[in-house]
Structures are given as structure tokens and as C-alpha cells.
C-alpha positions in Angstrom: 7.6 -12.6 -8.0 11.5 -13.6 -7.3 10.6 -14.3 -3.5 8.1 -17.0 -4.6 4.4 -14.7 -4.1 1.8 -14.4 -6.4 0.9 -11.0 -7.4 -2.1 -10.1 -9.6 -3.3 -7.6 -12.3 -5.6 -6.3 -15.2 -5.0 -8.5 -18.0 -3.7 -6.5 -20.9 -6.5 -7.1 -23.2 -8.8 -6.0 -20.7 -6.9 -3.0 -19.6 -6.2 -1.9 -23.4 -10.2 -1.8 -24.2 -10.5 1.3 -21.5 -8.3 3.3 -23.8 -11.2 6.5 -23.4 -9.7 8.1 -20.3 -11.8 11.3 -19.0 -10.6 13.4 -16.5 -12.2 14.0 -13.1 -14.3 16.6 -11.8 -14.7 17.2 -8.3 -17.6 18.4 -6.7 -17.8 19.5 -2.1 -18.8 15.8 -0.6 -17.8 16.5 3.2 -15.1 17.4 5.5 -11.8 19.2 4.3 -10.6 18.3 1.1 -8.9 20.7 -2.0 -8.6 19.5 -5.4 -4.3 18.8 -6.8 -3.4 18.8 -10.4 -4.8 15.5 -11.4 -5.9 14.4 -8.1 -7.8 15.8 -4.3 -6.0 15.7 -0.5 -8.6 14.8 2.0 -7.8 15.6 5.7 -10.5 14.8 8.1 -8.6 13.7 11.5 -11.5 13.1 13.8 -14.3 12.4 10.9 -15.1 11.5 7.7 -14.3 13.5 4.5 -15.1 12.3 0.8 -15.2 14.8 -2.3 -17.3 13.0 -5.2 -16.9 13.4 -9.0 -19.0 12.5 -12.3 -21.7 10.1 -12.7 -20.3 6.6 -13.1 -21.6 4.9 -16.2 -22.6 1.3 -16.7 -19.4 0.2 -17.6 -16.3 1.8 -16.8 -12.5 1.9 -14.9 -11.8 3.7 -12.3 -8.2 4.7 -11.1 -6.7 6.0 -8.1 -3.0 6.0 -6.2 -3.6 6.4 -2.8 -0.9 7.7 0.0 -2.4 7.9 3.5 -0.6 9.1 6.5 0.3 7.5 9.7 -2.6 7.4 11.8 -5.3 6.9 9.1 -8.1 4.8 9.9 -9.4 4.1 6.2 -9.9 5.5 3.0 -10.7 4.4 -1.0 -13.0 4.9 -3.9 -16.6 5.2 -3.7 -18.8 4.2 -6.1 -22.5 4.9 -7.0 -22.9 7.6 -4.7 -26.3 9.0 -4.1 -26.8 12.6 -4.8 -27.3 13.4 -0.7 -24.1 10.9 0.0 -26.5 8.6 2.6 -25.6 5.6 0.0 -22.7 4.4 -1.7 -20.3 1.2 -2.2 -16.7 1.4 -0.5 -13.5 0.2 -1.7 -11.7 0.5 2.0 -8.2 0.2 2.3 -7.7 -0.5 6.3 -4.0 0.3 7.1 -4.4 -0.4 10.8 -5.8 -4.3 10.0 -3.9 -4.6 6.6 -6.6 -5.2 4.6 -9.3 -4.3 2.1 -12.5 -4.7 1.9 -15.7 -4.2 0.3 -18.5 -2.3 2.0 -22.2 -0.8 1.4 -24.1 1.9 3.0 -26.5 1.5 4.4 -25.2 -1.6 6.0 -27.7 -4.9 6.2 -27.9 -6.0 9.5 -24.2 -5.1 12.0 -21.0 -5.8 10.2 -17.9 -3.8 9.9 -18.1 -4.8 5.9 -19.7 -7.4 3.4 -18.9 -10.9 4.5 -16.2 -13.0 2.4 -15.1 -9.3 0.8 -11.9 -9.0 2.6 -8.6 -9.2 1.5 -5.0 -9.0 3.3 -2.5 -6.2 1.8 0.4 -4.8 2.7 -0.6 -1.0 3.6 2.5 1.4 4.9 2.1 5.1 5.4 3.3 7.3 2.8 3.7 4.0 0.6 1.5 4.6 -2.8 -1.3 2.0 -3.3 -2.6 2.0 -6.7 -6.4 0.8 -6.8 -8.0 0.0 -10.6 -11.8 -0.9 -10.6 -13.8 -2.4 -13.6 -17.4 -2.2 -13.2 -19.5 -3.4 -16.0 -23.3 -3.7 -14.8 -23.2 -5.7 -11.6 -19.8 -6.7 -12.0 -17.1 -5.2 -10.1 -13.4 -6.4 -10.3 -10.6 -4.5 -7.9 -7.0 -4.8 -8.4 -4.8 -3.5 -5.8 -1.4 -2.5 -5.7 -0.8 -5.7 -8.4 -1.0 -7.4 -5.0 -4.6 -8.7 -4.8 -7.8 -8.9 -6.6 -11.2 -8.9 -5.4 -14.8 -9.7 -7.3 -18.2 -8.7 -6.1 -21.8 -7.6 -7.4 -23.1 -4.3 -7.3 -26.9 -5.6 -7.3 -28.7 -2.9 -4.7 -27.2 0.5 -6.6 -27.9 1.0 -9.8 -26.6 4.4 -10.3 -24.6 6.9 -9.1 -21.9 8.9 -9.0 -18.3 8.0 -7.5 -15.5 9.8 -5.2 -12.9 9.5 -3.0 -13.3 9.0 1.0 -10.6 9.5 4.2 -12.3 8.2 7.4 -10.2 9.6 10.4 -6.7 10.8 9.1 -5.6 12.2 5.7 -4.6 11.0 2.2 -3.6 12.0 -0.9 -5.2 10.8 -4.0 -3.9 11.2 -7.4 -3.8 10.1 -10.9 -7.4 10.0 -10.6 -9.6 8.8 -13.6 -12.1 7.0 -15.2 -11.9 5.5 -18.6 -14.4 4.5 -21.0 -14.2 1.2 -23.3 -12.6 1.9 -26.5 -9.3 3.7 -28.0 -8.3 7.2 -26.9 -10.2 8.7 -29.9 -13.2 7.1 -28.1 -13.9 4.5 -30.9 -15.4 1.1 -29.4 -13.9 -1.8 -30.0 -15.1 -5.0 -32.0 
């Protein structure tokens, strides 16, 4: 960038394969939440409030811009949600710490999130963050706000569905999708 940082995002080859966007479908998760054109508001300010969509296939992109309000202890994408919400991945966006990090519940053993999944990023109420996730198998790659990237392994959930989360404060998230490999007629590529 001019003032010398790095900044990070999809390459374009990669990000032109998911060219099969669906839209989203959102089903009650918990909490308060109401669906938007093209998006859900989630406002849970002493809990926890998710609202969760399709099933997530083996490989896919997920997409979200994210606006939380002052106040907000967390929020981000699910993914592979179990049908009864007791189990999912998180994509947490910490505005209070300025990070993000990874996380899995149920948790192994006492830690606010997995270890060496943390990354610093500039997080300002009312500031859209724009969060893109490619998951193909075990592999997950985030990209946030063409800020930072982060890589992990989705080895203990197989399957699932995936959503949206506020933990303790409200947010708005829109242009919500996922998108399939191939061209927006839904033909594969080579």
C-alpha cells in the first residue's frame, strides 16, 4: 500500500473459479436476529445470537461484510454447524483486542481459541469488514478486509451447515453468499 504495509487477498485465478454464487437461506439459530435483503442483523446485547443457512459443501466460498456496533464483544461466520448448534468452527472477529481468530466448539482443553490462529486487524465500529473463506476438504483459507490472511484445517467436522454469529452486541451482515467452483452458468472448470 502507499504507506509501505502489506495487504493480502484472493488471487484472481482463484477467486474467478467460484463464479457459481447461490444465495443464502436463513434458518432460526438463537437470539434475535431478522433476515435484510441480501443479508441478516443480529442483536444479542447480553448473549449469543447466530442465525444459520444451507449445508456447506466440500468445497466452496463463503462471503460476508460485517459492521458491528460499538460495544460488540465478537462476531463472524460459522462454519460446519451441527444441526442442534452444540458444534461448529468460528471465524471471530474481536473488536475489543483487534484481532481474529480461529475457534472450535467444543473447545480441547481451556483456551479462548485455537493456538497460533490469531491474527491482528484493524476493527472500528460501524467500519465494514469484508471476510472471504475458501474451504476445500480440510483446507480453510480466510481473507479479511484485504488486510490479513489466515490458513487452518478443518480435520474434526466433516459436515455441516454454516451461519453467522454476534456474541454480546449487534451486527449487521450483508452481501452474504456462497459460491460454488465454476462459471456463473455453473459449468466447472478444466
Amino acid at each position: 500500500l502507499p504507506d509501505g504495509t502489506l495487504s493480502v487477498r484472493i488471487p484472481g485465478t482463484v477467486d474467478r473459479s467460484f463464479g457459481h454464487r447461490q444465495r443464502a437461506h436463513f434458518q432460526p439459530g438463537l437470539g434475535h436476529w431478522r433476515t435484510l435483503p441480501g443479508g441478516v442483523e443480529i442483536t444479542v446485547p447480553e448473549s449469543f445470537g447466530c442465525a444459520v443457512s444451507d449445508v456447506m459443501p466440500r468445497q466452496c466460498r463463503l462471503e460476508a461484510t460485517i459492521a458491528f456496533t460499538e460495544g460488540t464483544e465478537a462476531c463472524g461466520i460459522m462454519l460446519r454447524v451441527s444441526q442442534d448448534l452444540e458444534r461448529a468452527y468460528y471465524i471471530r472477529l474481536e473488536p475489543h483486542r483487534n484481532r481474529m481468530v480461529f475457534d472450535a466448539w467444543p473447545r480441547a482443553g481451556d483456551v479462548p481459541f485455537m493456538i497460533g490462529l490469531e491474527r491482528p486487524l484493524d476493527l472500528t465500529a460501524g467500519r465494514r469488514v469484508e471476510l472471504e473463506v475458501l474451504v476445500d476438504g480440510t483446507v480453510c483459507e480466510v481473507y479479511a478486509a484485504n488486510q490479513v490472511a489466515m490458513s487452518t484445517r478443518l480435520y474434526g467436522l466433516r459436515a455441516g451447515r454454516w451461519g453467522v454469529f454476534v456474541q454480546q452486541g449487534s451486527a449487521r451482515f450483508e452481501n452474504l453468499g456462497l459460491s460454488l467452483p465454476g462459471d456463473e452458468t455453473g459449468q466447472s472448470g478444466g
